[in-house]
PyMOL Python script that loads the backbone (N, CA, C, O; Angstrom):
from pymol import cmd

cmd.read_pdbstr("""\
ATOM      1  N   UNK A   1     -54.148-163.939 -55.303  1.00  0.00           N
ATOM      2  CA  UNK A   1     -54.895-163.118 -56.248  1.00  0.00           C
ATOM      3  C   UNK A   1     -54.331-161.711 -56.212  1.00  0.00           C
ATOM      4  O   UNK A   1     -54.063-161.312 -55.079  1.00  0.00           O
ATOM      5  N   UNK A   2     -54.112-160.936 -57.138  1.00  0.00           N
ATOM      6  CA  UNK A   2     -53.313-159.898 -57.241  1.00  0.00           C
ATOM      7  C   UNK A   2     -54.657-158.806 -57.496  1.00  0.00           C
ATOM      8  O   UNK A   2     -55.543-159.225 -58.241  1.00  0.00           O
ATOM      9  N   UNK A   3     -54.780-157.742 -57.033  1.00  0.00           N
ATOM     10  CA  UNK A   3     -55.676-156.388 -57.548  1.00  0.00           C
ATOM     11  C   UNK A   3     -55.704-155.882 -58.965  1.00  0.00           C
ATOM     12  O   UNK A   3     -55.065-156.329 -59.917  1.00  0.00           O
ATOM     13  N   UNK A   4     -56.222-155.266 -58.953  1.00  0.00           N
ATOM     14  CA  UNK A   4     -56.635-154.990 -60.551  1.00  0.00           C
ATOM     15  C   UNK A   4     -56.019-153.495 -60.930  1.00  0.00           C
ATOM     16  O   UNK A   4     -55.498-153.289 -62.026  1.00  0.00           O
ATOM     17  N   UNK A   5     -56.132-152.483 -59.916  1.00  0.00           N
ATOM     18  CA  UNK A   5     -54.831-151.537 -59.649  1.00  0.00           C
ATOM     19  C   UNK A   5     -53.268-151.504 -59.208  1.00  0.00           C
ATOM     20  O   UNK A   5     -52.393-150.670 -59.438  1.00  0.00           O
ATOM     21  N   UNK A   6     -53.250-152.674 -58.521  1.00  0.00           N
ATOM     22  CA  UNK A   6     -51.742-152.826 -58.552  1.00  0.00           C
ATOM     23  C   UNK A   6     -51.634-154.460 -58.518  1.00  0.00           C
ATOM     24  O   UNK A   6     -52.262-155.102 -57.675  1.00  0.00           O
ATOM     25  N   UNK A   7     -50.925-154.993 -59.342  1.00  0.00           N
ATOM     26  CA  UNK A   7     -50.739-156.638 -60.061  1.00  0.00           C
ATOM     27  C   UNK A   7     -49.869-157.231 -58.804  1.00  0.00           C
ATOM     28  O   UNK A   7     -49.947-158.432 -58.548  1.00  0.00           O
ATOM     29  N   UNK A   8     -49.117-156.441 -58.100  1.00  0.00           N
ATOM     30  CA  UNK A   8     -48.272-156.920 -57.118  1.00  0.00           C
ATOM     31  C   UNK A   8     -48.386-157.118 -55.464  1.00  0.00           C
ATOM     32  O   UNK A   8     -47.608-157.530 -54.603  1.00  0.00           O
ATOM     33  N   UNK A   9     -49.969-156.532 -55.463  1.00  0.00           N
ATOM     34  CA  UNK A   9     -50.399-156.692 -54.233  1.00  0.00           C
ATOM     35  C   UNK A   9     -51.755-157.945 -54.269  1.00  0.00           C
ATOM     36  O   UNK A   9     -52.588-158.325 -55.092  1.00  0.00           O
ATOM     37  N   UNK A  10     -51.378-158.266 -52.883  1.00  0.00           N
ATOM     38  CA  UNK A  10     -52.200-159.519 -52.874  1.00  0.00           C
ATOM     39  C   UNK A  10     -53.658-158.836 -51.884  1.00  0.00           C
ATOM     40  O   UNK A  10     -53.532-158.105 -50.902  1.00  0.00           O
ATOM     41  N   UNK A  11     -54.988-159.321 -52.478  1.00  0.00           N
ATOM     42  CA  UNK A  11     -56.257-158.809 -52.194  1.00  0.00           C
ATOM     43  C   UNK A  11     -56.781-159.635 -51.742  1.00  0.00           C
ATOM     44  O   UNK A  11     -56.402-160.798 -51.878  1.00  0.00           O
ATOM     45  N   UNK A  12     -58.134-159.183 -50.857  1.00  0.00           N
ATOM     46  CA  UNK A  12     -58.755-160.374 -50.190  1.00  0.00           C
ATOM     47  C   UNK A  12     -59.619-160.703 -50.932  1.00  0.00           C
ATOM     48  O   UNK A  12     -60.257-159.710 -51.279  1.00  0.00           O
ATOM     49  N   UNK A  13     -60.102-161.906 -51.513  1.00  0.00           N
ATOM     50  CA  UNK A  13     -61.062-163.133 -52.234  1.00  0.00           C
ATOM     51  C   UNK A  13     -62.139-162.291 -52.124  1.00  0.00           C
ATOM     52  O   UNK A  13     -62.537-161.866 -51.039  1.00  0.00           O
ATOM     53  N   UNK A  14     -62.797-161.939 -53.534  1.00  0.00           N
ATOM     54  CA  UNK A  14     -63.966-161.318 -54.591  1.00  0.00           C
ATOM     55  C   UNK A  14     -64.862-161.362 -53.505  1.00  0.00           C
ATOM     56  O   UNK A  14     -64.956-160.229 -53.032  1.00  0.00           O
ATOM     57  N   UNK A  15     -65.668-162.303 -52.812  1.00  0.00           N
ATOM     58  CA  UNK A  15     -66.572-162.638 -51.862  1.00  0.00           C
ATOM     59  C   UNK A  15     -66.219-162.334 -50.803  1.00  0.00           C
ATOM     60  O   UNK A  15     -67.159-162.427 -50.014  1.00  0.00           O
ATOM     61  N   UNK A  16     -64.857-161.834 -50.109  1.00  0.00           N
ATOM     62  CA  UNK A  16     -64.659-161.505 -48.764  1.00  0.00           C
ATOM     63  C   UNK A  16     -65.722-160.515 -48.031  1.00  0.00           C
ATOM     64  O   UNK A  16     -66.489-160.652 -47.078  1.00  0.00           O
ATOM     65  N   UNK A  17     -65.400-159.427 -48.946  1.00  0.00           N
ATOM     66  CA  UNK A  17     -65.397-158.189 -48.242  1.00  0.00           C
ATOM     67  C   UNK A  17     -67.654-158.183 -48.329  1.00  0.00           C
ATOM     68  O   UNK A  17     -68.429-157.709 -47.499  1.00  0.00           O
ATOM     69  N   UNK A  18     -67.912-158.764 -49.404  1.00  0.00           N
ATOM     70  CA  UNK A  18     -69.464-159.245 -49.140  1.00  0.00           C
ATOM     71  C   UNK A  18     -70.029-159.865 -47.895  1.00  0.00           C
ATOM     72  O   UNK A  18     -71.063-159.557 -47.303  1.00  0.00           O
ATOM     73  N   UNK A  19     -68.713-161.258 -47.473  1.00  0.00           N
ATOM     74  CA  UNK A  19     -68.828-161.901 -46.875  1.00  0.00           C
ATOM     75  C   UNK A  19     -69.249-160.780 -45.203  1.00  0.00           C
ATOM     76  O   UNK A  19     -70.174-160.379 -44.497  1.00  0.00           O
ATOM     77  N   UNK A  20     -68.113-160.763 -45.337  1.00  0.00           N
ATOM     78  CA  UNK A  20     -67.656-159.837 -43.841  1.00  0.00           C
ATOM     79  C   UNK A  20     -69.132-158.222 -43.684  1.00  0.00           C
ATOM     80  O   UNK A  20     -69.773-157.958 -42.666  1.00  0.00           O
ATOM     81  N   UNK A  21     -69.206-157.622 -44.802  1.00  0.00           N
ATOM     82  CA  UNK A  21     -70.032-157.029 -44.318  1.00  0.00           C
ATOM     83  C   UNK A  21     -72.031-157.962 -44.455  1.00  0.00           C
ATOM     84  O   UNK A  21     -72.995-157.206 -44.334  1.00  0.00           O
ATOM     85  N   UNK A  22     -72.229-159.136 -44.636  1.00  0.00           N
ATOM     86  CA  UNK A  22     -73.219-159.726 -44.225  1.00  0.00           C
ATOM     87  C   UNK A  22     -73.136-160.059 -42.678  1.00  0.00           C
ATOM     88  O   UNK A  22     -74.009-159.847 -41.836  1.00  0.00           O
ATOM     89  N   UNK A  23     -71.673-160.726 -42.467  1.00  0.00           N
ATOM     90  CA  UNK A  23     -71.366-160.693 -41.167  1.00  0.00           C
ATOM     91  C   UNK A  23     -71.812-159.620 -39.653  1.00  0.00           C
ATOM     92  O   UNK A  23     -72.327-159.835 -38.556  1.00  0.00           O
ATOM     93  N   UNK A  24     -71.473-158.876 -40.106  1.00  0.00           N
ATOM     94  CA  UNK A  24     -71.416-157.131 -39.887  1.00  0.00           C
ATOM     95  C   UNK A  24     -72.615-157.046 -39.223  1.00  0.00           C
ATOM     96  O   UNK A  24     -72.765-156.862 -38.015  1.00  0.00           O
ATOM     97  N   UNK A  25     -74.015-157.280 -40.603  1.00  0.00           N
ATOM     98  CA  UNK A  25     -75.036-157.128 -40.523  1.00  0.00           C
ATOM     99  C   UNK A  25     -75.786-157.436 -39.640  1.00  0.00           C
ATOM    100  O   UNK A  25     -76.439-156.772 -38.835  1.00  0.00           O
ATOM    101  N   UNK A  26     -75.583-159.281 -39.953  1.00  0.00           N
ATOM    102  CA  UNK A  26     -76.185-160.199 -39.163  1.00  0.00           C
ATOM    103  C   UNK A  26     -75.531-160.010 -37.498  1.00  0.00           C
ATOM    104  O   UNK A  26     -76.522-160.254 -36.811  1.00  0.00           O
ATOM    105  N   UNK A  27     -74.593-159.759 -36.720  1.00  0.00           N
ATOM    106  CA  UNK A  27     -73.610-159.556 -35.470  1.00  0.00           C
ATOM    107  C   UNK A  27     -74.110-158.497 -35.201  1.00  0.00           C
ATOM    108  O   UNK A  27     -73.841-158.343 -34.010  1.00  0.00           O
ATOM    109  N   UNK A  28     -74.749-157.535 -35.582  1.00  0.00           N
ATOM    110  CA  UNK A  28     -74.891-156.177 -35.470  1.00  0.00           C
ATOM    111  C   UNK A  28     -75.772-155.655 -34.011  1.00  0.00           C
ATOM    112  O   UNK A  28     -76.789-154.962 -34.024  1.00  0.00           O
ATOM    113  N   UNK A  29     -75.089-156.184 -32.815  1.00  0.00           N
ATOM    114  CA  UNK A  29     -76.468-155.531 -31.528  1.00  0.00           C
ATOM    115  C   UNK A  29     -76.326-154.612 -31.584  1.00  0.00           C
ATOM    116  O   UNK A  29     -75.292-154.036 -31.923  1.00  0.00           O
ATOM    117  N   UNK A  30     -77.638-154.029 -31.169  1.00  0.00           N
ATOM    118  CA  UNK A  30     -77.811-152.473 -30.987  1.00  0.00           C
ATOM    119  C   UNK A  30     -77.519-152.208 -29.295  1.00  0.00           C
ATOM    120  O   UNK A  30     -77.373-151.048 -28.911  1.00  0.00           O
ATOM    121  N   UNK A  31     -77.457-153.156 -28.483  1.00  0.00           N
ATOM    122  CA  UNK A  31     -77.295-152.878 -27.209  1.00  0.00           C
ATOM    123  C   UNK A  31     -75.744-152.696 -26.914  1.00  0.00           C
ATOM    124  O   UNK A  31     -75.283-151.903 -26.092  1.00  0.00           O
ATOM    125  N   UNK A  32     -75.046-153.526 -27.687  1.00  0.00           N
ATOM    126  CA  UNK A  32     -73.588-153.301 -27.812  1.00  0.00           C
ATOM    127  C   UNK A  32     -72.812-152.792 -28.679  1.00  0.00           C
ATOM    128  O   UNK A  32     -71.649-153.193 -28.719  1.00  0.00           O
ATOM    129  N   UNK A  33     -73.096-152.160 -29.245  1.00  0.00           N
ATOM    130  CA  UNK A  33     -72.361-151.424 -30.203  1.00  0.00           C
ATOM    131  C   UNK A  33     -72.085-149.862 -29.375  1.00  0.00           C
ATOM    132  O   UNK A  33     -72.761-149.564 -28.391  1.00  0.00           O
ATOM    133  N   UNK A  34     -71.040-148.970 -29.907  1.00  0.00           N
ATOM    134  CA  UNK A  34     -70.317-147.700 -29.641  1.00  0.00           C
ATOM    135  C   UNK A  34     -71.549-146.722 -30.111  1.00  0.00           C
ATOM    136  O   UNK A  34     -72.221-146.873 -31.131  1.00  0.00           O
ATOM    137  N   UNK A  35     -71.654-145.936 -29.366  1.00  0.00           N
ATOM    138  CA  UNK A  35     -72.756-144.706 -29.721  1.00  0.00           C
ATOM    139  C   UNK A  35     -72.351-144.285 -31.323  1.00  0.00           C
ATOM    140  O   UNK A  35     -71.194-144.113 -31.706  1.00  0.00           O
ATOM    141  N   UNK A  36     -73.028-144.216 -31.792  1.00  0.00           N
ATOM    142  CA  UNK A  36     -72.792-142.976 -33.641  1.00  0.00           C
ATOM    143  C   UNK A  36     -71.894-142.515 -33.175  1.00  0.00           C
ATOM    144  O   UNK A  36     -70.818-143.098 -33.303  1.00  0.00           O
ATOM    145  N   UNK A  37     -71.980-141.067 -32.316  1.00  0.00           N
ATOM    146  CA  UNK A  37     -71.350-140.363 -32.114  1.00  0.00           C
ATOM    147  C   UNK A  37     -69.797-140.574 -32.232  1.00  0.00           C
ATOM    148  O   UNK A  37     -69.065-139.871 -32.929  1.00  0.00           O
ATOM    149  N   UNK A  38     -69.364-141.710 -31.405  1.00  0.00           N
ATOM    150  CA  UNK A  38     -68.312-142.370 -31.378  1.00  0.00           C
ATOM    151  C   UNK A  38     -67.515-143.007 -32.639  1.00  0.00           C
ATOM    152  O   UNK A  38     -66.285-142.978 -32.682  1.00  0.00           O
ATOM    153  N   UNK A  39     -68.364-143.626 -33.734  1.00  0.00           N
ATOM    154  CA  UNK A  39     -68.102-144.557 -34.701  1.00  0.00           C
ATOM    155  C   UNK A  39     -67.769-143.466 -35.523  1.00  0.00           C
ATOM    156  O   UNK A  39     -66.974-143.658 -36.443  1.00  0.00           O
ATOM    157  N   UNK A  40     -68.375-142.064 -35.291  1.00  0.00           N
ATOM    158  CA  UNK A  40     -68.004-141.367 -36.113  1.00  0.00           C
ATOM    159  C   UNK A  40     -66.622-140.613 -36.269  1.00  0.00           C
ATOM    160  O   UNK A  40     -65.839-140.449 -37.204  1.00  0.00           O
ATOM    161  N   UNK A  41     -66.668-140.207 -34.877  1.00  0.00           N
ATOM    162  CA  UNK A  41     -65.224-139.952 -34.715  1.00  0.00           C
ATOM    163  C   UNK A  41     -63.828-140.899 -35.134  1.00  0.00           C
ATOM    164  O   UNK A  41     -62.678-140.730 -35.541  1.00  0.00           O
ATOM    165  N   UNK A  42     -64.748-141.988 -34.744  1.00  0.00           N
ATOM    166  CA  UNK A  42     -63.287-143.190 -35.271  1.00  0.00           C
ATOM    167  C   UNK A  42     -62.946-143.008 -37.012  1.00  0.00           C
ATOM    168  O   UNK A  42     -61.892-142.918 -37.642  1.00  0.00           O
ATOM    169  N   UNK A  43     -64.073-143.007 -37.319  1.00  0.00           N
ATOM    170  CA  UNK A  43     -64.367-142.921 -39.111  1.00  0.00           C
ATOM    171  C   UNK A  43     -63.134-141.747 -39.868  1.00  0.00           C
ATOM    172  O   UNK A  43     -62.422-141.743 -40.872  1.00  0.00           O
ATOM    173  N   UNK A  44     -63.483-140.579 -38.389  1.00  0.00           N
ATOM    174  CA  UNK A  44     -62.639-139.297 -38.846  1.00  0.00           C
ATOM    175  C   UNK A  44     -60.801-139.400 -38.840  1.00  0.00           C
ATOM    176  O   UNK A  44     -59.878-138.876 -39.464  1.00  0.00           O
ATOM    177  N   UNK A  45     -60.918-140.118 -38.052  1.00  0.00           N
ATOM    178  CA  UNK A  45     -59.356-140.791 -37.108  1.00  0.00           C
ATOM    179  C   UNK A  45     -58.848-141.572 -38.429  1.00  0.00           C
ATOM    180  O   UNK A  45     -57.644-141.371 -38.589  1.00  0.00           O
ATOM    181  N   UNK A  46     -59.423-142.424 -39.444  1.00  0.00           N
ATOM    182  CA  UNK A  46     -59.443-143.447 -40.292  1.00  0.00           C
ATOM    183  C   UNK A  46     -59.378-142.625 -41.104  1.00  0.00           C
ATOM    184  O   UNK A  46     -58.203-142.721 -41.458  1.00  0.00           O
ATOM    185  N   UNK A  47     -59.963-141.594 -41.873  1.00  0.00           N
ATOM    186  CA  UNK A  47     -59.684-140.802 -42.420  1.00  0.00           C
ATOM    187  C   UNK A  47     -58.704-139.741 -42.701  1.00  0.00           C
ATOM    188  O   UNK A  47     -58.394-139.269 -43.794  1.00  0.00           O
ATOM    189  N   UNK A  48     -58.021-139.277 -40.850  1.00  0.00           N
ATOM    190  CA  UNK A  48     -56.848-138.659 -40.582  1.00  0.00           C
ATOM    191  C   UNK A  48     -55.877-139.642 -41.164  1.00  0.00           C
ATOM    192  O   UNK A  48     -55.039-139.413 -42.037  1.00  0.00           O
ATOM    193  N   UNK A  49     -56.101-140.692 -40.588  1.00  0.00           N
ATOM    194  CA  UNK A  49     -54.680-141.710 -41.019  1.00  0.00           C
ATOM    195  C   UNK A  49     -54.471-142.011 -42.591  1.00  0.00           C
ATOM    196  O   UNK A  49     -53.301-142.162 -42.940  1.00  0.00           O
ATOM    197  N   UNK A  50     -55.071-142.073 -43.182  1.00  0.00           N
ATOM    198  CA  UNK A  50     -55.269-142.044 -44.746  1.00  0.00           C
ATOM    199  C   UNK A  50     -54.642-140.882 -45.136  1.00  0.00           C
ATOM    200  O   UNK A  50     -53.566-141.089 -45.696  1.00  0.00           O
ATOM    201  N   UNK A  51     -55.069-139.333 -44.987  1.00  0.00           N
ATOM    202  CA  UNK A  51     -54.213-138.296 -45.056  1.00  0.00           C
ATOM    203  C   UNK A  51     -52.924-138.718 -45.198  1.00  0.00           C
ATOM    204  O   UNK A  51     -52.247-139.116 -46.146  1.00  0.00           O
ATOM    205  N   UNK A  52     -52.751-138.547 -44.082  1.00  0.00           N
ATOM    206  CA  UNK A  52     -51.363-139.007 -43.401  1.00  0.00           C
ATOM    207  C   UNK A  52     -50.226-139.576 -43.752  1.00  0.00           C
ATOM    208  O   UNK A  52     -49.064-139.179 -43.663  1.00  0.00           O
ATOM    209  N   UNK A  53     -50.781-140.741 -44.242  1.00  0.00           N
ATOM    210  CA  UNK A  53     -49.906-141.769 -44.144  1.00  0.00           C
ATOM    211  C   UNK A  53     -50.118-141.874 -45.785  1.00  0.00           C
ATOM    212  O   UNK A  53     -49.786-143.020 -46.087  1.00  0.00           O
ATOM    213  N   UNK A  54     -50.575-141.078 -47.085  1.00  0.00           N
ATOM    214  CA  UNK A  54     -50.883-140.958 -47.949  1.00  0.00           C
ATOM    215  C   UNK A  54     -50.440-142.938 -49.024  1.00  0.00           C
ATOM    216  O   UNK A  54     -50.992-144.038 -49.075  1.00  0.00           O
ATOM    217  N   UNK A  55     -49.301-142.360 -49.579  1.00  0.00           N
ATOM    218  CA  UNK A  55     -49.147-143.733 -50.422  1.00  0.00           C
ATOM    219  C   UNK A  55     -48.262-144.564 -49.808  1.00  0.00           C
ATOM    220  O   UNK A  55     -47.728-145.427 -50.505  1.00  0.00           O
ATOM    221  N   UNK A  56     -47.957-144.480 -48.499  1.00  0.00           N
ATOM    222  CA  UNK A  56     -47.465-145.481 -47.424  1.00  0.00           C
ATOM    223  C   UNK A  56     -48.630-146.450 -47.460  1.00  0.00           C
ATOM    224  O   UNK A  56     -48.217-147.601 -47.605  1.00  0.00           O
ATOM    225  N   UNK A  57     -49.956-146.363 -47.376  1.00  0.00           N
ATOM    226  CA  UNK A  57     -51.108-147.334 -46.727  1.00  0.00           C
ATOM    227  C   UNK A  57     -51.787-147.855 -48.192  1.00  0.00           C
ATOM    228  O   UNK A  57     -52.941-148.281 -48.162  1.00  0.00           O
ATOM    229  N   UNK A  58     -50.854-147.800 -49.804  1.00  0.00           N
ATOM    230  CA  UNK A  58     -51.870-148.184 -50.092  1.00  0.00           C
ATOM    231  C   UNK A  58     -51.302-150.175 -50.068  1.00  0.00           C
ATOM    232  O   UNK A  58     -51.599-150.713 -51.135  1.00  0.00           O
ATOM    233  N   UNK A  59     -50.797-150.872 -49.331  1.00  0.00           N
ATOM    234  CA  UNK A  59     -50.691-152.163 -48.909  1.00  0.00           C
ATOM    235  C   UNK A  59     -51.985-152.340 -48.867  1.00  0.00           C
ATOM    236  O   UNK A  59     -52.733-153.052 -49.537  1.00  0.00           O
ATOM    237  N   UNK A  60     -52.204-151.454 -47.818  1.00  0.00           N
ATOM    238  CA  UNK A  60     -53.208-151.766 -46.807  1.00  0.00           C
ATOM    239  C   UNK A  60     -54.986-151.490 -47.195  1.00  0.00           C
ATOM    240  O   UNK A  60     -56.091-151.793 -46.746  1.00  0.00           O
ATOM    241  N   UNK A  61     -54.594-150.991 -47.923  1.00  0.00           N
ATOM    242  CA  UNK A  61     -56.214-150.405 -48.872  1.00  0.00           C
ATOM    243  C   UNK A  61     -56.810-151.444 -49.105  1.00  0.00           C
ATOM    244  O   UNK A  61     -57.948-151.220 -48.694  1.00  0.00           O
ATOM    245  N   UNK A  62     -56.778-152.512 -49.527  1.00  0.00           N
ATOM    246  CA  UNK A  62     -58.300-153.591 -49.535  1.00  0.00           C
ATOM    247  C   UNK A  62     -58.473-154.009 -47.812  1.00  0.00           C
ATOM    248  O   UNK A  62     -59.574-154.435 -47.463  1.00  0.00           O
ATOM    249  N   UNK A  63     -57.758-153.923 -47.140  1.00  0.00           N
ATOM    250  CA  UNK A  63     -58.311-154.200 -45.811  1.00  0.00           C
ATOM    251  C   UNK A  63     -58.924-153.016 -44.815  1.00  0.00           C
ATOM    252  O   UNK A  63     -59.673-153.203 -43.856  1.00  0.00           O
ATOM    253  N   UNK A  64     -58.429-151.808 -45.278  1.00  0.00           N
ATOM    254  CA  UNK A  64     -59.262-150.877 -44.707  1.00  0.00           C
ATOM    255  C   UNK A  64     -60.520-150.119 -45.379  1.00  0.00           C
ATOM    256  O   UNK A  64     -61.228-149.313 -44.775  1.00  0.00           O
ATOM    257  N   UNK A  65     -60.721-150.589 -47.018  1.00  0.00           N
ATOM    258  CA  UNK A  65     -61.667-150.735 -47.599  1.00  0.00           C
ATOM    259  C   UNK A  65     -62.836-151.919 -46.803  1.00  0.00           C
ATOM    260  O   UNK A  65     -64.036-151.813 -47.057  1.00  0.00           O
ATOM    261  N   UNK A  66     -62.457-152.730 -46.092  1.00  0.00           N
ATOM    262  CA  UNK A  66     -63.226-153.901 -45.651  1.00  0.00           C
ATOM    263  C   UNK A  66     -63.917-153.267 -44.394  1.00  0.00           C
ATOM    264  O   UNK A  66     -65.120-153.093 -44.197  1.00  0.00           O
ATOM    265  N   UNK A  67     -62.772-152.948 -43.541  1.00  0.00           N
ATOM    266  CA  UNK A  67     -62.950-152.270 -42.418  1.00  0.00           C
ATOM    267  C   UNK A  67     -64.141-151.221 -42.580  1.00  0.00           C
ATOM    268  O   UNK A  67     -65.100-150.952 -41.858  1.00  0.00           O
ATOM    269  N   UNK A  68     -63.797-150.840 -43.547  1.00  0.00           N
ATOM    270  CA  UNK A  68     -64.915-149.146 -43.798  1.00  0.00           C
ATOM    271  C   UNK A  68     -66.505-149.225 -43.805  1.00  0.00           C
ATOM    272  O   UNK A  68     -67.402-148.615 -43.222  1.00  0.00           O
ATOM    273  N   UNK A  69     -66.419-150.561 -45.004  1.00  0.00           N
ATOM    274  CA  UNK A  69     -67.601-151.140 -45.267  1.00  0.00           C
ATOM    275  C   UNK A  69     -68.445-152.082 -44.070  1.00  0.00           C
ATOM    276  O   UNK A  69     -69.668-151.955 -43.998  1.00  0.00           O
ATOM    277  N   UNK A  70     -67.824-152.894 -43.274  1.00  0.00           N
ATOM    278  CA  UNK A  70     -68.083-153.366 -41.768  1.00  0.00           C
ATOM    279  C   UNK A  70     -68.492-152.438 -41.430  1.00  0.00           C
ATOM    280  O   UNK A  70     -69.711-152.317 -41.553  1.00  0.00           O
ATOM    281  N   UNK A  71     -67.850-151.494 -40.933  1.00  0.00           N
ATOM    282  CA  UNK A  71     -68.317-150.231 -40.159  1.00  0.00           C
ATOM    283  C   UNK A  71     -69.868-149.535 -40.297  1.00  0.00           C
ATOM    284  O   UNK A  71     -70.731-149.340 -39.440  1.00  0.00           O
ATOM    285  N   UNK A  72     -69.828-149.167 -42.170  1.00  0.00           N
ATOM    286  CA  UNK A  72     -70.935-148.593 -42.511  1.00  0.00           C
ATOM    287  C   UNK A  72     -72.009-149.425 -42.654  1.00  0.00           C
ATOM    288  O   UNK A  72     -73.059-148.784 -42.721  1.00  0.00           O
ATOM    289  N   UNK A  73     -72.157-150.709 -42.732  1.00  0.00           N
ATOM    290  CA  UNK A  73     -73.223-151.521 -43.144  1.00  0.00           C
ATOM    291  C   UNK A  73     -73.625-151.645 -41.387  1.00  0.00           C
ATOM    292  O   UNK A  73     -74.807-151.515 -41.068  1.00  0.00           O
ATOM    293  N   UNK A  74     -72.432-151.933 -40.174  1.00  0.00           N
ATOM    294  CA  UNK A  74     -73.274-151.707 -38.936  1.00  0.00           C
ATOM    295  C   UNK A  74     -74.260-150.544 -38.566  1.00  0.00           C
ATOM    296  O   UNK A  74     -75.349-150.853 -38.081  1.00  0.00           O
ATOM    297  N   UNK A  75     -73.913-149.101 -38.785  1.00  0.00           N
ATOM    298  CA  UNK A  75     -74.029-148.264 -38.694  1.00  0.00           C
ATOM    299  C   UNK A  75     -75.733-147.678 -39.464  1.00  0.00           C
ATOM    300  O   UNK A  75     -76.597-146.927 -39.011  1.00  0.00           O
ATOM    301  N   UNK A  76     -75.616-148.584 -41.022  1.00  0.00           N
ATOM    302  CA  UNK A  76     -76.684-148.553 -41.272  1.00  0.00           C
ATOM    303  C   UNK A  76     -78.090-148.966 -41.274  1.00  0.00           C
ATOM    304  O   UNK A  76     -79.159-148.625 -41.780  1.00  0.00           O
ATOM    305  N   UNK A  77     -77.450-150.151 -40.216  1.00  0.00           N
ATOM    306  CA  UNK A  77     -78.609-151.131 -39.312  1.00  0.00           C
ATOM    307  C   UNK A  77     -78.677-150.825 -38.208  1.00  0.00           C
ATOM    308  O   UNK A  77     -79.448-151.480 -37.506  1.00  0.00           O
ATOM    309  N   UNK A  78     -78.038-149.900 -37.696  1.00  0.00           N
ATOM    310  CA  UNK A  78     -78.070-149.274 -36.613  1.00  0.00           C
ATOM    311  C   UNK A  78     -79.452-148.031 -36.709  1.00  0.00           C
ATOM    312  O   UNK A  78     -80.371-147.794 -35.924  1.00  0.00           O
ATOM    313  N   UNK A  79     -79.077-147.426 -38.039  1.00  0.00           N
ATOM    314  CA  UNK A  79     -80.279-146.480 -38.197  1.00  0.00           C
ATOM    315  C   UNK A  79     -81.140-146.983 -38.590  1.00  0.00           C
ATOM    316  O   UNK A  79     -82.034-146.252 -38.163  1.00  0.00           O
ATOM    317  N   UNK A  80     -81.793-148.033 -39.333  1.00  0.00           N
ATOM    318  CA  UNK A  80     -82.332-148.859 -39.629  1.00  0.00           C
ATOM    319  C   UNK A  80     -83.581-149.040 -38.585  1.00  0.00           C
ATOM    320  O   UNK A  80     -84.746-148.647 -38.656  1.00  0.00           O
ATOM    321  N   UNK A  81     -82.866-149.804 -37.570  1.00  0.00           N
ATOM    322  CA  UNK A  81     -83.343-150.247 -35.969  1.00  0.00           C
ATOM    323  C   UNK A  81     -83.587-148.858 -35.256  1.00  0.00           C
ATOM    324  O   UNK A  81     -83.751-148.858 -34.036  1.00  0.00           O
ATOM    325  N   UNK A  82     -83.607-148.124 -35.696  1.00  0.00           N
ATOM    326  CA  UNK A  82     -84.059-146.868 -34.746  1.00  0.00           C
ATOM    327  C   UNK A  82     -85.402-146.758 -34.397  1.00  0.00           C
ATOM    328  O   UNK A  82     -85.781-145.828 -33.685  1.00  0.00           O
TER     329      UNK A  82
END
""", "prot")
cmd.dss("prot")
cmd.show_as("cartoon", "prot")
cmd.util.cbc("prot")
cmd.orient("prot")
């Protein structure tokens, strides 16, 4: 399946990235998971690297789009559960 911004890159399946952050959701302990504090900093690091690495990473853009969304849907069951 090719993206809808670039025809030549291959994307992960319409339902993935739904998939994975239900996943997310449902996996989500609060006893094991990285403090906020922490997730946040990583978030910033993910963000540095994006800078960075500007139109080198956009391969990689539906999987760190996935990544992002994992992240935030834990994060928001994290506050959730507070």
């Amino acid at each position: 399946m090719s993206c809808f911004f670039h025809p030549q890159l291959d994307c992960p399946p319409v339902g993935s990235c739904l998939a994975a952050v239900e996943k997310a959701v449902a996996e989500t302990d609060v006893a094991a998971v990285l403090p906020l504090g922490r997730q946040h900093s990583l978030l910033n690091i993910i963000n540095v690297l994006i800078q960075k690495l500007g139109h080198l990473i956009h391969i990689y853009l539906p999987k760190v789009l996935q990544i992002l969304l994992c992240v935030t849907a834990s994060v928001s069951t994290l506050l959730d559960n507070r």
